[in-house]
C-alpha positions in Angstrom: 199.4 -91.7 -19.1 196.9 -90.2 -17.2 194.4 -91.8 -15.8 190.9 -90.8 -16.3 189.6 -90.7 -12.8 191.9 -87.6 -12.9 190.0 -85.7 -16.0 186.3 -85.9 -14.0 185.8 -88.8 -16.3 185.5 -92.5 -15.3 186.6 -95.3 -17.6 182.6 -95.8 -18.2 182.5 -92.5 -19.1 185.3 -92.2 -21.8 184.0 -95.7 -23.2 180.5 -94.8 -23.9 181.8 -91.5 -25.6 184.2 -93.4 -27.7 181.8 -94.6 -30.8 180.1 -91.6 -31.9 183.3 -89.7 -31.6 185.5 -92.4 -33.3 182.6 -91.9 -36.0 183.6 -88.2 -36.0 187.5 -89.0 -36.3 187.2 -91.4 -38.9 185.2 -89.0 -40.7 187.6 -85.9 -40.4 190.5 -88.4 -41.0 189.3 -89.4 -44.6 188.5 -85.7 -45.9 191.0 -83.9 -43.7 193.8 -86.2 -43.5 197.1 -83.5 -43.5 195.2 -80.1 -44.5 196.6 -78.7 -41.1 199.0 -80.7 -39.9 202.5 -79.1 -40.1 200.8 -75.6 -41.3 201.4 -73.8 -37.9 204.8 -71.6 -36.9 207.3 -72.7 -34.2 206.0 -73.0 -30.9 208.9 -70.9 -29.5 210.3 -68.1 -31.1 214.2 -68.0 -31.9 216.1 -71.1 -33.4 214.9 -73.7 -31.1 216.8 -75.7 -28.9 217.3 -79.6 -30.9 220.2 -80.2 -31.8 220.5 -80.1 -36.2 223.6 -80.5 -38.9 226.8 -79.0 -37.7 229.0 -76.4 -40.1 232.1 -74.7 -40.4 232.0 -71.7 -37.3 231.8 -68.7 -39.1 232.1 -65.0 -37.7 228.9 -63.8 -35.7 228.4 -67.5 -34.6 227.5 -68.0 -30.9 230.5 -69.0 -29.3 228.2 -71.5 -27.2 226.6 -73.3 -30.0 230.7 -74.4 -30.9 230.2 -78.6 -31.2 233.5 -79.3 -29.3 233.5 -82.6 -30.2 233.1 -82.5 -33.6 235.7 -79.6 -33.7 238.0 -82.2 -32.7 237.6 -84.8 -34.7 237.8 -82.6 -38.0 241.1 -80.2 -36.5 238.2 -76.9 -37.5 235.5 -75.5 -35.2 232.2 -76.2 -36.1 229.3 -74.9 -34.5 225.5 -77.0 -34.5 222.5 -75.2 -35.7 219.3 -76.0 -33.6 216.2 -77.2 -35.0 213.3 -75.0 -34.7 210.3 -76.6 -32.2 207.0 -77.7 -34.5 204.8 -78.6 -31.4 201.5 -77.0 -31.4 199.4 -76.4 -28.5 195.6 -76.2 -29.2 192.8 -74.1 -27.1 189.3 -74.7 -27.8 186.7 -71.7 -26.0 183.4 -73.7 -26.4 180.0 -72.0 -25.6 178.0 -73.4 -23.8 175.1 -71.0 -22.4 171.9 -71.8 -23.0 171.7 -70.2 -26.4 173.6 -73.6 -28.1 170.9 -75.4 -26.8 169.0 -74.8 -30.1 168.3 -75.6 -33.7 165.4 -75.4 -35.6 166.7 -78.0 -38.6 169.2 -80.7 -38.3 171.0 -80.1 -35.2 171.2 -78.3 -32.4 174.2 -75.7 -32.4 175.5 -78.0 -29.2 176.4 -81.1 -31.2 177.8 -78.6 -34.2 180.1 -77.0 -31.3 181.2 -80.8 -30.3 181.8 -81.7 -33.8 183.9 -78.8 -34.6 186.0 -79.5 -31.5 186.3 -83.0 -32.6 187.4 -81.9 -35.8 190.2 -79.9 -34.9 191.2 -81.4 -32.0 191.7 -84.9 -34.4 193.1 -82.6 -37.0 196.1 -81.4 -34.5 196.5 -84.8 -32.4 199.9 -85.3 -33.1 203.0 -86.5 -31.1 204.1 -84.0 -29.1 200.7 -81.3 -29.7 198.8 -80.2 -26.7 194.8 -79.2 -26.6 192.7 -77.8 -24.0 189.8 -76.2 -23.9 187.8 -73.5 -21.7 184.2 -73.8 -21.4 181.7 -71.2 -20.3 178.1 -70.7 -19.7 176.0 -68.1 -17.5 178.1 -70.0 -14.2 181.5 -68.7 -15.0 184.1 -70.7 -17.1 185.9 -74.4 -16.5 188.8 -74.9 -18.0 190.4 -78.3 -19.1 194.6 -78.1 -19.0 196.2 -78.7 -22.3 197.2 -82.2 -22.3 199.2 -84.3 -25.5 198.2 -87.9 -26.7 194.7 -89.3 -28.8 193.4 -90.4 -25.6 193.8 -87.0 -23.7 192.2 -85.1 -26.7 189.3 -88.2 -26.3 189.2 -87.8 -23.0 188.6 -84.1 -23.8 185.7 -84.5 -26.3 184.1 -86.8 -23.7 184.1 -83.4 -21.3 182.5 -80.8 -24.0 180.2 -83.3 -25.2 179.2 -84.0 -21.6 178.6 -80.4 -20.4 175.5 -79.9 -18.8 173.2 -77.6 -20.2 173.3 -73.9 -18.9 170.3 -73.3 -16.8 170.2 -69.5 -17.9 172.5 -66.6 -17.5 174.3 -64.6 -19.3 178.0 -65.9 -20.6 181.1 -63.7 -21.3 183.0 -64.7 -24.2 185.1 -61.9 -23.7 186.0 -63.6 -19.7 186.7 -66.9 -21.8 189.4 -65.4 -24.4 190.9 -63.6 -21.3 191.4 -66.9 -19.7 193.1 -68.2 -22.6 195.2 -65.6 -23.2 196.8 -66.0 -19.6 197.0 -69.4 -20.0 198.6 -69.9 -23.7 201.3 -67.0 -23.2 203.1 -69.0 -26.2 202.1 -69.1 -29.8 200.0 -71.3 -31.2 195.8 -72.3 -32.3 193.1 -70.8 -31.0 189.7 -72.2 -32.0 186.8 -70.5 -30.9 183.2 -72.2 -30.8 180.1 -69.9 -30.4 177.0 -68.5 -31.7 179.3 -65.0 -30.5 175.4 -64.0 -29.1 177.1 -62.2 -26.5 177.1 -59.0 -25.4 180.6 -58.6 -23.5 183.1 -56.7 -25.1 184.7 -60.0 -27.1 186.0 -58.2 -30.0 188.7 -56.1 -28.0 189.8 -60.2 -26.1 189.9 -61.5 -29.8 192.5 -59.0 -31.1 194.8 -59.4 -28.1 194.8 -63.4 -28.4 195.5 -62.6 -32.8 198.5 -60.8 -31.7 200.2 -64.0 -30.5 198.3 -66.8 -31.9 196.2 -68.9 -34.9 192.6 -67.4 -34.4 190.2 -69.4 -35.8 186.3 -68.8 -35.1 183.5 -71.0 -35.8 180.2 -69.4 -36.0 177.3 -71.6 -34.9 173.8 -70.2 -36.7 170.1 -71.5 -37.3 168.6 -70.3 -40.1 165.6 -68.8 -37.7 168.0 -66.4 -36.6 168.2 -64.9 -40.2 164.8 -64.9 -41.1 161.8 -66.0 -39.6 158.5 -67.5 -41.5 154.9 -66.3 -41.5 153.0 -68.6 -38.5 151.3 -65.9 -36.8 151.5 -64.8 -33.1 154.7 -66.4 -31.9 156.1 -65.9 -28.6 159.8 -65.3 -28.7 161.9 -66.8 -25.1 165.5 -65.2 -24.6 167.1 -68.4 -23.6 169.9 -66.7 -21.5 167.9 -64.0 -19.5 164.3 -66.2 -20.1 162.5 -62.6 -21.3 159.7 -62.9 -23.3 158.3 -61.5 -26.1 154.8 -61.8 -28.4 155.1 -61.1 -32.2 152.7 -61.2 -35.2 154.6 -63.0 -37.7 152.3 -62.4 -40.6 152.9 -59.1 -40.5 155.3 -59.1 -43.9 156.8 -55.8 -42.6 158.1 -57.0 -39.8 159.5 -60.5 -40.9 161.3 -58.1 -43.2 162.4 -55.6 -40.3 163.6 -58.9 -38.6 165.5 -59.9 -41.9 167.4 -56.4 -42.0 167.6 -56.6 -38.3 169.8 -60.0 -38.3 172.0 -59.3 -41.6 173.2 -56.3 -40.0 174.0 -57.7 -36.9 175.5 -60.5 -38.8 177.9 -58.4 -41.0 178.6 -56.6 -37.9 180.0 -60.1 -36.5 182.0 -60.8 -39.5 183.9 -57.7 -39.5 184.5 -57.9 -35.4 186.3 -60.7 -36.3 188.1 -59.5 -39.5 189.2 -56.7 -36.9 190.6 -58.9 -34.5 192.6 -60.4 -37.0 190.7 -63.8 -36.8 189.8 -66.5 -40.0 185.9 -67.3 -39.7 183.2 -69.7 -40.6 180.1 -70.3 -40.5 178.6 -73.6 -39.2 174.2 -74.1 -39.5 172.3 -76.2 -37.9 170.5 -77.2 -41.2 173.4 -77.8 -43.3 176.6 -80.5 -43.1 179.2 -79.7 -40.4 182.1 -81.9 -42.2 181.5 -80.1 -45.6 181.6 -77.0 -44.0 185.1 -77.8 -42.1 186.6 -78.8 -44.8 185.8 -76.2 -47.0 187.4 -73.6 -44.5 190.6 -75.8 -44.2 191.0 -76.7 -47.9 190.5 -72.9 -48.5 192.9 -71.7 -45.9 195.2 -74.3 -46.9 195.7 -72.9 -50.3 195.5 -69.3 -49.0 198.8 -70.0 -47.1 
């Protein structure tokens, strides 16, 4: 086991983390308990390498998977099929630019991003599967190696939910599902976390990882971003690049200019991810993060 001195974490650290994230895992164990587990392809492709039943050789058989020793023992060559590998390795891209940092209703989209990693990551904590996560903000990325076991993918929930807040700056999502893609060359889940406000060319990143792996995208949203009410002059602060802007919101043509605005830039989202061959949903700050979650699973679990 590693220690966790050795994941930037003391054991101070990792213990006060561990309530409100048990909270999370008991609550994703009672409503999620076996939606995803097992519903992923073989890590490697090909037959897999553990040893399974033996059988009568037959022509076409490899030659090297002959069982010499049971050969002998029943006077016919037998050959033993291999088992096919079920381990799944997990990579979480969380956002964490300066645009998280906000919510309007229940939540900010930060603590929806942590508790959709804690969902999933509890979801796929299973012997043998592996998570890890890159973060990124307007500094670059961090990554955190994939690592197996309930108290790695802890340890890892203790990291994201731990992240400092970005001080400003642009992120690159599309840097983040690069990073990623090099470092999960085998098949397996991809979840991405983000409010996908980004301007770098993501779309293109999110096709190349849904040629080899699960893509699964969470979409953090406040419901100010869709429509905004009638309070008068409002100044408007980009977050990310800290430009400002001064608007008369009780003007009724433009709340509903800013209403077209954001449904076309949200159906625009939805089908960049549709196009990168990506499953999607949505998670708001004024709504229930669990019911949400569980919706998308339940529904994807029947879909399969």
């Amino acid at each position: 086991m590693t220690p966790a001195s050795a994941t930037g974490l003391d054991t101070a650290d990792v213990l006060s983390a561990q309530r409100p994230l048990r909270e999370i895992e008991l609550a994703v164990s009672r409503k999620l308990e076996g939606l995803l587990h097992g519903d992923h392809a073989g890590a490697l492709p090909g037959p897999g390498t553990e040893a399974g039943e033996g059988r009568r050789y037959e022509p076409g058989d490899d030659v090297r998977r002959i069982d010499w020793n049971l050969s002998a023992r029943t006077n016919e060559i037998h050959v033993r099929d291999t088992i096919s590998e079920r381990e799944l390795e997990t990579w979480f891209v969380v956002d964490t630019t300066a645009s998280v940092d906000y919510g309007t209703a229940n939540h900010e989209k930060r603590d929806l991003a942590v508790a959709v990693v804690a969902a999933f990551g509890f979801m796929t904590a299973r012997p043998g599967n592996r998570s890890g996560a890159v973060l990124f903000d307007g500094d670059g990325a961090r990554v955190l190696p994939a690592r197996a076991g309930r108290v790695a993918a802890v340890q890892l929930l203790a990291q994201v939910r731990s992240s400092p807040r970005s001080g400003g700056g642009e992120g690159s999502l599309e840097a983040a599902l690069r990073r990623v893609r090099l470092l999960a060359p085998r098949g397996g889940l991809v979840v991405v976390v983000s409010d996908l406000l980004d301007q770098s060319d993501w779309p293109t990143e999110l096709r190349a990882l849904g040629v080899r792996h699960d893509v699964i995208v969470a979409h953090l949203t406040d419901p100010r971003e869709d429509e905004i009410p009638a309070v008068g002059m409002l100044t408007l602060v980009d977050p990310e690049t800290g430009q400002r802007h001064e608007v008369q919101t009780s003007s009724r043509k433009f709340r509903e200019r800013y209403r077209a605005a954001a449904a076309e830039r949200r159906d625009g989202t939805r089908g960049r991810i549709r196009a990168g061959r990506a499953e999607s949903f949505e998670v708001a700050t004024d709504g229930d993060w669990l019911k949400d979650v569980v919706r998308f699973v339940s529904v994807r679990g029947r879909r399969r």
